[in-house]
Gaussian input, Z-matrix of N, CA and C with variables (Angstrom, degrees):
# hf/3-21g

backbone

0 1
 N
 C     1     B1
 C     2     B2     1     A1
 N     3     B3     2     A2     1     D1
 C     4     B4     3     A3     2     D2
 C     5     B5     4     A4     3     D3
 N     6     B6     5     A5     4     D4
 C     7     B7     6     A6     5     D5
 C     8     B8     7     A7     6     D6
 N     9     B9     8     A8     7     D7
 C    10    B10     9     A9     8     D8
 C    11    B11    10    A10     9     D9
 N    12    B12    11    A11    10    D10
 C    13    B13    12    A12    11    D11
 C    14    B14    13    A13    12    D12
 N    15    B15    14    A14    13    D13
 C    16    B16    15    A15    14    D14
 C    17    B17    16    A16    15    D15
 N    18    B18    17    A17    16    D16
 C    19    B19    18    A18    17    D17
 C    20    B20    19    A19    18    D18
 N    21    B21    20    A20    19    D19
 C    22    B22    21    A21    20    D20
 C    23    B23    22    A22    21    D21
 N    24    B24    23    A23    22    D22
 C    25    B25    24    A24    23    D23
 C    26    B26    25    A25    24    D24
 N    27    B27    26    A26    25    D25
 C    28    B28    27    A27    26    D26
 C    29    B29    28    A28    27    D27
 N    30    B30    29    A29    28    D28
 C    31    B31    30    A30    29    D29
 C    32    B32    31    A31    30    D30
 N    33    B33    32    A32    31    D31
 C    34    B34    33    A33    32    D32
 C    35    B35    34    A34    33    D33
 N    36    B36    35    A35    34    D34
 C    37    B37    36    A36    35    D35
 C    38    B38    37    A37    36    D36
 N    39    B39    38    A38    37    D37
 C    40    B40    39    A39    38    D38
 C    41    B41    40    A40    39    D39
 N    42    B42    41    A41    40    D40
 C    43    B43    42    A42    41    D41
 C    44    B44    43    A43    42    D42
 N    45    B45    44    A44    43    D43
 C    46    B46    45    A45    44    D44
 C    47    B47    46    A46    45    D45
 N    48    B48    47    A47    46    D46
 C    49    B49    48    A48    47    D47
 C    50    B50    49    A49    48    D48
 N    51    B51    50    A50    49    D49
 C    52    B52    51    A51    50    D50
 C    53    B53    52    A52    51    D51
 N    54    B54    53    A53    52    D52
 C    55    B55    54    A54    53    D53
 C    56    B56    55    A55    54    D54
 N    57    B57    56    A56    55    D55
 C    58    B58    57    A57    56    D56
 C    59    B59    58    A58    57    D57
 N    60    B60    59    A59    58    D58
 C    61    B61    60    A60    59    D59
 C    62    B62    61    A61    60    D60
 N    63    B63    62    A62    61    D61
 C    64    B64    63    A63    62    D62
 C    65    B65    64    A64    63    D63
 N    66    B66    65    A65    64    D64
 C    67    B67    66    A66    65    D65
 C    68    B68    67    A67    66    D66
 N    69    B69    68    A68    67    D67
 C    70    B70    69    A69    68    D68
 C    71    B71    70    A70    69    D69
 N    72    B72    71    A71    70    D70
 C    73    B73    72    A72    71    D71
 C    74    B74    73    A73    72    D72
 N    75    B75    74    A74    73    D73
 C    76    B76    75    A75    74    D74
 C    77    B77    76    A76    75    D75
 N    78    B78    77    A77    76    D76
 C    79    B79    78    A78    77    D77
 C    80    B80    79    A79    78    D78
 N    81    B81    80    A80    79    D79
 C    82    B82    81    A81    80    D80
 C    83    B83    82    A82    81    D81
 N    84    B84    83    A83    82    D82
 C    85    B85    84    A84    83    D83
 C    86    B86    85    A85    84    D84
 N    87    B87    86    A86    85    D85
 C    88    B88    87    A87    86    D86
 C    89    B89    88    A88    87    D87
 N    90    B90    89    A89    88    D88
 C    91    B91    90    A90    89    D89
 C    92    B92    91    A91    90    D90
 N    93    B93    92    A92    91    D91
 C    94    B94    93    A93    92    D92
 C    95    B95    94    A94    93    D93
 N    96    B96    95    A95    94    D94
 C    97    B97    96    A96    95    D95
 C    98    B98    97    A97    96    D96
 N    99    B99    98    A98    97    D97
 C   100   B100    99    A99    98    D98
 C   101   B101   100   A100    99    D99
 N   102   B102   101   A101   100   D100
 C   103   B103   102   A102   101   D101
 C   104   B104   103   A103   102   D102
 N   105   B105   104   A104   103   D103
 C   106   B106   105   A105   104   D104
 C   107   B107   106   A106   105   D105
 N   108   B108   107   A107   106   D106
 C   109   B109   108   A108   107   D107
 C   110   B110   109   A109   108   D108
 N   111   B111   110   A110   109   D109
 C   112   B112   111   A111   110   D110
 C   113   B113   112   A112   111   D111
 N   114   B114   113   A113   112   D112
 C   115   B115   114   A114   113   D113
 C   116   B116   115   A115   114   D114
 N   117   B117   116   A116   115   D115
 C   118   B118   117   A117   116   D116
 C   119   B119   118   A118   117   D117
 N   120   B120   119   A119   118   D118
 C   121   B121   120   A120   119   D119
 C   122   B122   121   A121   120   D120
 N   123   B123   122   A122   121   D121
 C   124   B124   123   A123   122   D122
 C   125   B125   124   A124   123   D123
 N   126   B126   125   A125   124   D124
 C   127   B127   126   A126   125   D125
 C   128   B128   127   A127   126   D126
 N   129   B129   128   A128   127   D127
 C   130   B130   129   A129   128   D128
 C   131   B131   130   A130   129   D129
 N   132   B132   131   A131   130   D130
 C   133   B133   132   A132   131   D131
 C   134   B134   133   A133   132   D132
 N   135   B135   134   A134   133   D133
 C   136   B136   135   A135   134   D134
 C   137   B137   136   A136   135   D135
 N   138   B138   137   A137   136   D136
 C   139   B139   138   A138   137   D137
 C   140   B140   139   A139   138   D138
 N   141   B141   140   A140   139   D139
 C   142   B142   141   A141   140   D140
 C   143   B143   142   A142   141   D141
 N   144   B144   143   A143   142   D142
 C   145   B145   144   A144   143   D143
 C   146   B146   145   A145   144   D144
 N   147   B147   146   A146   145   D145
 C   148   B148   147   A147   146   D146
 C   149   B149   148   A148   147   D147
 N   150   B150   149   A149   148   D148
 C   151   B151   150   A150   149   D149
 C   152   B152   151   A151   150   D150
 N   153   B153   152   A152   151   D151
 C   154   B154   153   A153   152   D152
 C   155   B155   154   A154   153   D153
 N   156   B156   155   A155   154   D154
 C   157   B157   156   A156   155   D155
 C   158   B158   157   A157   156   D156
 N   159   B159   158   A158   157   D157
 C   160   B160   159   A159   158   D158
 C   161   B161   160   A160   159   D159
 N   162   B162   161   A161   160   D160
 C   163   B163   162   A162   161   D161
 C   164   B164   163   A163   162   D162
 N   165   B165   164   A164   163   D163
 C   166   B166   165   A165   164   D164
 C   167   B167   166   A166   165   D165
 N   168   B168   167   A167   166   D166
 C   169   B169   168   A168   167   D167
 C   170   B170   169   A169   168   D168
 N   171   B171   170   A170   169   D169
 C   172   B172   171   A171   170   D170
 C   173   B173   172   A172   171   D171
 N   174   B174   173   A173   172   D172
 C   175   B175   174   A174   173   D173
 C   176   B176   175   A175   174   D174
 N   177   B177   176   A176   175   D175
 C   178   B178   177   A177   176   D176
 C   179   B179   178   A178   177   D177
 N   180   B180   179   A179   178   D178
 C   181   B181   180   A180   179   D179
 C   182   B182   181   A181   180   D180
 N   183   B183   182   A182   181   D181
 C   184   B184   183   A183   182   D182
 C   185   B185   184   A184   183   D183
 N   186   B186   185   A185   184   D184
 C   187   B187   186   A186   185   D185
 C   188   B188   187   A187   186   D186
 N   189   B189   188   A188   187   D187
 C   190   B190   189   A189   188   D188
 C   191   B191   190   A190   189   D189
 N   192   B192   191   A191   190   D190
 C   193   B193   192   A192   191   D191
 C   194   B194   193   A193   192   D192
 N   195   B195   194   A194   193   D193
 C   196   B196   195   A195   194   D194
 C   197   B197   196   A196   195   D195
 N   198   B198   197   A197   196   D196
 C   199   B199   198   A198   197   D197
 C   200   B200   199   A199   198   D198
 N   201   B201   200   A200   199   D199
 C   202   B202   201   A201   200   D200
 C   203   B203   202   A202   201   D201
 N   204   B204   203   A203   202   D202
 C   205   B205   204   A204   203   D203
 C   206   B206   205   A205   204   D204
 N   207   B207   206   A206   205   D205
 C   208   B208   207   A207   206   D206
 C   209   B209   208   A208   207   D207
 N   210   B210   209   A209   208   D208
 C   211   B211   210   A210   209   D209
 C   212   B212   211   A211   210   D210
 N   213   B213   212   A212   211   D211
 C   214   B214   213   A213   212   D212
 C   215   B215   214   A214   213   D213
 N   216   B216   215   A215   214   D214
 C   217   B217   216   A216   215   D215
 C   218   B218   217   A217   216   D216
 N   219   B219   218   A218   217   D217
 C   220   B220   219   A219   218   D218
 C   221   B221   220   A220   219   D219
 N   222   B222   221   A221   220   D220
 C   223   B223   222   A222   221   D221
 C   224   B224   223   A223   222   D222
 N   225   B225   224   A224   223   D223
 C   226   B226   225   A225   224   D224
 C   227   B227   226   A226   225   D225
 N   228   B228   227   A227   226   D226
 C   229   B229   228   A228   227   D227
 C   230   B230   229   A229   228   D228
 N   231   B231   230   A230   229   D229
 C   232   B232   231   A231   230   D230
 C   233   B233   232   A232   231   D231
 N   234   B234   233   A233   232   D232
 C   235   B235   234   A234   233   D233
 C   236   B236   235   A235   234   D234
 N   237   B237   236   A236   235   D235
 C   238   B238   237   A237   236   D236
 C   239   B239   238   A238   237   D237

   B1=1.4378
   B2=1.5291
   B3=1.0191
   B4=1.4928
   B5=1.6450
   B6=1.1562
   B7=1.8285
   B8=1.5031
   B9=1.5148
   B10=1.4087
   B11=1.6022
   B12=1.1506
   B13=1.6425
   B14=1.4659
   B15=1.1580
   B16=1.5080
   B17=1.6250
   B18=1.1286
   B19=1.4761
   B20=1.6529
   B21=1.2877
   B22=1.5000
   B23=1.7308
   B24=0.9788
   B25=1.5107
   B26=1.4107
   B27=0.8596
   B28=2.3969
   B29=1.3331
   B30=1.5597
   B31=1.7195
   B32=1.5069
   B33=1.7999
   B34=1.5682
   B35=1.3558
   B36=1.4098
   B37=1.7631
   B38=1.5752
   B39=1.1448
   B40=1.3961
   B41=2.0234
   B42=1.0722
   B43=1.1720
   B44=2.1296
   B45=1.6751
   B46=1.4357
   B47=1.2958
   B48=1.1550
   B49=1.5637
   B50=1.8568
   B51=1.1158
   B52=1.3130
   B53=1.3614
   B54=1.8994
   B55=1.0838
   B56=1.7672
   B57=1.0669
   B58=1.6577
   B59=1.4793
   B60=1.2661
   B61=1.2972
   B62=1.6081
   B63=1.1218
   B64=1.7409
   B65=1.3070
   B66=1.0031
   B67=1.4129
   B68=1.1138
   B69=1.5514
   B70=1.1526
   B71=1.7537
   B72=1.4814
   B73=1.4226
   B74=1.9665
   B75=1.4916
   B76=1.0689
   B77=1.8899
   B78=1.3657
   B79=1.2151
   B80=1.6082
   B81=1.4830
   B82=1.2788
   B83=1.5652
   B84=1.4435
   B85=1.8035
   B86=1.6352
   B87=1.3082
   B88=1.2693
   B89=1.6922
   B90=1.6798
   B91=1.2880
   B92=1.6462
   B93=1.5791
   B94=0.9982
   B95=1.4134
   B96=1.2408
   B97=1.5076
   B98=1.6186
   B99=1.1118
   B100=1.3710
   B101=1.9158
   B102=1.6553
   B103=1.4764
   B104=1.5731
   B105=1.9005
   B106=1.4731
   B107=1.8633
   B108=1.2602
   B109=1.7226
   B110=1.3159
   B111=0.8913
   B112=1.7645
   B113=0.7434
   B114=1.8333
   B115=1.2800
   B116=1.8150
   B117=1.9336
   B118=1.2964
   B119=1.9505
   B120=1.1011
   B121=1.3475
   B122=1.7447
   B123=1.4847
   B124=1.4930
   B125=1.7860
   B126=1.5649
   B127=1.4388
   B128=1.6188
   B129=1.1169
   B130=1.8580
   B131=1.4743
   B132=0.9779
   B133=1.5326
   B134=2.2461
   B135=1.6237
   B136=1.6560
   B137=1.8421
   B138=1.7414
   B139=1.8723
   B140=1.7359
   B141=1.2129
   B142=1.7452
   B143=1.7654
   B144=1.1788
   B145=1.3601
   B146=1.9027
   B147=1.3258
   B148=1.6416
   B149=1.7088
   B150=1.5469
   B151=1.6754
   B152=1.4904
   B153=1.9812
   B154=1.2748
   B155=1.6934
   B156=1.6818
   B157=1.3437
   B158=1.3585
   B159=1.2106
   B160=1.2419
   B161=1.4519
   B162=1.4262
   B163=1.2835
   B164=1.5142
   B165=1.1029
   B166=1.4142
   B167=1.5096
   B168=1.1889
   B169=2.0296
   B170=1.7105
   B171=1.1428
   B172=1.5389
   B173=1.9369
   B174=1.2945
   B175=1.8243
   B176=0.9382
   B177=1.5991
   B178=1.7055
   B179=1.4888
   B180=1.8519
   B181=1.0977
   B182=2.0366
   B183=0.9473
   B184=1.6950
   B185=1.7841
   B186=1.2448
   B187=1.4133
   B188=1.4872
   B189=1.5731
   B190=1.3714
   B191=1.6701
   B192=1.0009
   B193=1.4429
   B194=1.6329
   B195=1.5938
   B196=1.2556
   B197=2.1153
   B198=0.9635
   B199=1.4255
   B200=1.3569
   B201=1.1660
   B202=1.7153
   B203=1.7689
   B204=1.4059
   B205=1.6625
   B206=1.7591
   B207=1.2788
   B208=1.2368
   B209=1.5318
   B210=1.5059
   B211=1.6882
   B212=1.4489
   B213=1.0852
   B214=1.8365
   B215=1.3979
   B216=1.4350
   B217=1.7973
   B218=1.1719
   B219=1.3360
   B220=1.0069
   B221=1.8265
   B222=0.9962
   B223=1.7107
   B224=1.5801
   B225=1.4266
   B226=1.6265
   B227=1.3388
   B228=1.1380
   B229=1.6408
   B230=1.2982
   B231=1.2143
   B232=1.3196
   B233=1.6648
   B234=1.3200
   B235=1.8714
   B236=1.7577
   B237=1.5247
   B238=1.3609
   B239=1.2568
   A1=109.29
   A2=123.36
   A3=160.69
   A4=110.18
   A5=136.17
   A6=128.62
   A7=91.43
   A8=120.10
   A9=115.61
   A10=88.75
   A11=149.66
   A12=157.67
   A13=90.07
   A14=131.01
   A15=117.87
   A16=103.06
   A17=143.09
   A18=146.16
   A19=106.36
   A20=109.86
   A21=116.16
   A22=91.04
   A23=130.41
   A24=124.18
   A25=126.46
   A26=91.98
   A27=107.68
   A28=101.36
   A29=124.86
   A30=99.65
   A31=86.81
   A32=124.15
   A33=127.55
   A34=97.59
   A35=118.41
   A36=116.75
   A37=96.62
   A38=111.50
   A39=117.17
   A40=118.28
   A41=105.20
   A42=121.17
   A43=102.87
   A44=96.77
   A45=100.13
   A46=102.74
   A47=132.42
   A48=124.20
   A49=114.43
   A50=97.89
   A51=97.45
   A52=128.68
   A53=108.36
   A54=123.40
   A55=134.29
   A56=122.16
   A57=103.60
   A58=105.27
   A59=144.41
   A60=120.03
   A61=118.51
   A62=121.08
   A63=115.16
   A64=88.15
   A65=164.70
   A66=152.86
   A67=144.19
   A68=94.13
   A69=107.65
   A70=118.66
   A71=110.52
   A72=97.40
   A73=113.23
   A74=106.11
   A75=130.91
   A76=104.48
   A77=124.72
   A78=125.39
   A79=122.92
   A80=112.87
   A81=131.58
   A82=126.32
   A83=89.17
   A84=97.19
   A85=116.07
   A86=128.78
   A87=125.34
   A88=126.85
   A89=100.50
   A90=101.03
   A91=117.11
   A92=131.38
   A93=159.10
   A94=142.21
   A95=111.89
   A96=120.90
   A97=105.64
   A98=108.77
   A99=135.90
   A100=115.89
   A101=95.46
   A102=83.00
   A103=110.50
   A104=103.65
   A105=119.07
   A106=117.69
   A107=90.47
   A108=103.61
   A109=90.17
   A110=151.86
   A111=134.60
   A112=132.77
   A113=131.09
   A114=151.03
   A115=111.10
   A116=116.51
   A117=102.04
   A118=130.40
   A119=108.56
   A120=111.28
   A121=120.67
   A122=100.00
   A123=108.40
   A124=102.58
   A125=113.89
   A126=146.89
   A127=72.05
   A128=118.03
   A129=145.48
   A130=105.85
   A131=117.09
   A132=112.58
   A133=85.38
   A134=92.40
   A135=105.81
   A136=95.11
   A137=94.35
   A138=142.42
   A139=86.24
   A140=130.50
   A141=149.40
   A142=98.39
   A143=101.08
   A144=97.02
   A145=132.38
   A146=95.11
   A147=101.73
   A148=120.51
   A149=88.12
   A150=84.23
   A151=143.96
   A152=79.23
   A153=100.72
   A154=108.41
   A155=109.47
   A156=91.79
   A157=105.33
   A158=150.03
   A159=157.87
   A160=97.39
   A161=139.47
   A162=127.77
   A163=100.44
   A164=123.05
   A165=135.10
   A166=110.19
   A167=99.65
   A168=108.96
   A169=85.59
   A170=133.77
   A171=136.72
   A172=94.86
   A173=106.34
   A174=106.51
   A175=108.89
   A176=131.61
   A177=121.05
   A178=113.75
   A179=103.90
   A180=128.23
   A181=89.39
   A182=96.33
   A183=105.12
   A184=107.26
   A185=104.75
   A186=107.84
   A187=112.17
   A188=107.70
   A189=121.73
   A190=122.81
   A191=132.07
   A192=137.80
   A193=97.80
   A194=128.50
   A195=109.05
   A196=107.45
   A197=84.17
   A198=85.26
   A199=125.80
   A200=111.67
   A201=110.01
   A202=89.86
   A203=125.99
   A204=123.15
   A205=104.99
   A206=116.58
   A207=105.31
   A208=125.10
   A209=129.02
   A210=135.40
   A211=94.40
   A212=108.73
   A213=94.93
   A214=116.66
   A215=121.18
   A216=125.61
   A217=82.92
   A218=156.68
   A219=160.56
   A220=139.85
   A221=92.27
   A222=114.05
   A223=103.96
   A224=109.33
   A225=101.02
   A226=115.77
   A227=112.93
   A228=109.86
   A229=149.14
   A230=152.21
   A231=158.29
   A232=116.64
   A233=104.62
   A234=122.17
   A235=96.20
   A236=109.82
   A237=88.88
   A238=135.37
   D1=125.23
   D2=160.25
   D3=-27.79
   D4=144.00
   D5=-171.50
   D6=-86.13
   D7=-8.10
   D8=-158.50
   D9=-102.48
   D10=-3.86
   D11=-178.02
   D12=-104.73
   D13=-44.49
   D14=-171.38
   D15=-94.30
   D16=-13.33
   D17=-168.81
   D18=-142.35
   D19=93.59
   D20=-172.05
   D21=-62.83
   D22=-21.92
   D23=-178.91
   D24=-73.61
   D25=-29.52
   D26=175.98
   D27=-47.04
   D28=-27.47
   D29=-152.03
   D30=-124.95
   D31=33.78
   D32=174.36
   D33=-77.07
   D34=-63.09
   D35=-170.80
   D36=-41.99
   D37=-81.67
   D38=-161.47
   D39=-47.76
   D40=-30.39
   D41=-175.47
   D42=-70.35
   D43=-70.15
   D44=177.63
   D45=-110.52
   D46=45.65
   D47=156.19
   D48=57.33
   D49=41.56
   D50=166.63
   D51=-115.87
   D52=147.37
   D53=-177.69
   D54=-56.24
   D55=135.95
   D56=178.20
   D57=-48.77
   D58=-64.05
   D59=174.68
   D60=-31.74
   D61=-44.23
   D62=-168.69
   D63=-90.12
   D64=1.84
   D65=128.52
   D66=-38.70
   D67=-49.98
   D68=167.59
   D69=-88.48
   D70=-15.98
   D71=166.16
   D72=-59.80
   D73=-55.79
   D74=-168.48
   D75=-47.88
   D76=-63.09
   D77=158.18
   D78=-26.85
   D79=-61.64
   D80=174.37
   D81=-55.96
   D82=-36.11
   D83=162.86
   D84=-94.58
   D85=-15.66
   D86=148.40
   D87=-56.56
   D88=-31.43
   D89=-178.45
   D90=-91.68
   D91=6.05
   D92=-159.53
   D93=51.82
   D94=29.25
   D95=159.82
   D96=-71.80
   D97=149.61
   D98=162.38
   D99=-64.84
   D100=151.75
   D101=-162.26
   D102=-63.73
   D103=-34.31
   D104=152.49
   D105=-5.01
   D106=-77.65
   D107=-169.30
   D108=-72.81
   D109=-80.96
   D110=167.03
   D111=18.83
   D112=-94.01
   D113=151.80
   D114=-27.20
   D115=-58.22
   D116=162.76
   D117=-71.57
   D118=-15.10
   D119=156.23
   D120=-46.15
   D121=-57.72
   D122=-156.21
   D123=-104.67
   D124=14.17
   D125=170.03
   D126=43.99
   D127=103.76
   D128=160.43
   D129=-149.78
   D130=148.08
   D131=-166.28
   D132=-102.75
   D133=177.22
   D134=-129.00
   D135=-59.90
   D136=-39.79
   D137=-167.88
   D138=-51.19
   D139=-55.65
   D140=-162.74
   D141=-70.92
   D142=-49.63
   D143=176.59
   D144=-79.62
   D145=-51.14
   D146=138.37
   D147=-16.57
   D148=-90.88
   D149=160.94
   D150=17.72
   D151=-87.50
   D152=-160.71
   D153=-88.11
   D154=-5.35
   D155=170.01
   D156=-100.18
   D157=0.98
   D158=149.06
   D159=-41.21
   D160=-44.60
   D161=-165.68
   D162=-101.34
   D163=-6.77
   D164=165.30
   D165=-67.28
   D166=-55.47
   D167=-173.44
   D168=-62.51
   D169=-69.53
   D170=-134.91
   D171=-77.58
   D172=-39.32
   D173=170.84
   D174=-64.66
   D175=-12.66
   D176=-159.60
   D177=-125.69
   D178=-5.06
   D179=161.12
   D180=70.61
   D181=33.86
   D182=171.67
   D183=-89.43
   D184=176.44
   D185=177.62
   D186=-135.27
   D187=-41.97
   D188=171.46
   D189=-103.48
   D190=170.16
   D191=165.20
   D192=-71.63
   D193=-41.35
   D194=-170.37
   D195=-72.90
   D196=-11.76
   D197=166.18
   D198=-87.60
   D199=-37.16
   D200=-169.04
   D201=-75.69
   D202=-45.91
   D203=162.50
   D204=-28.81
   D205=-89.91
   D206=-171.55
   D207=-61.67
   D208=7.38
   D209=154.63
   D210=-68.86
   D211=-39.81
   D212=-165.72
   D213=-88.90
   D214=-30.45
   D215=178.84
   D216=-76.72
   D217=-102.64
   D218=-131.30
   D219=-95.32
   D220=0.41
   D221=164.12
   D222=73.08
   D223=22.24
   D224=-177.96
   D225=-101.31
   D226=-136.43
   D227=-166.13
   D228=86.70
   D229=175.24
   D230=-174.06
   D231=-14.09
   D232=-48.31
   D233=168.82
   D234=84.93
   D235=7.70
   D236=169.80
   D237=-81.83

């Protein structure tokens, strides 16, 4: 079995073209930190992180964070 059968998240870059930064926001907000603890985690200021999930929602054809959460636990979503 494949890291991409055990981690519905492995095949986001490749799937919607996302960056390790938007990956790792997207992961990080699946795993439940705040975008807050995020941005000071990865010392990006709050505006940088914002950002980058803004280009997260619009690559993932998401609308909400509770959505882009369940694209990533569960491999569903948009199908684009």
């Amino acid at each position: 079995m494949g890291d991409e059968t055990r981690r519905p998240e492995a095949a986001l870059p490749a799937r919607y073209g996302l960056t390790a930064a938007e990956l790792r926001i997207a992961t990080e907000l699946a795993a439940g930190s705040s975008l807050r603890a995020i941005a000071d985690r990865h010392r990006i200021s709050y505006e940088t992180a914002r950002t980058q999930l803004k280009a997260v929602l619009s690559k993932t054809g998401t609308r909400r964070q509770s959505e882009l959460v369940s694209l990533v636990l569960l491999g569903t979503g948009s199908g684009r």
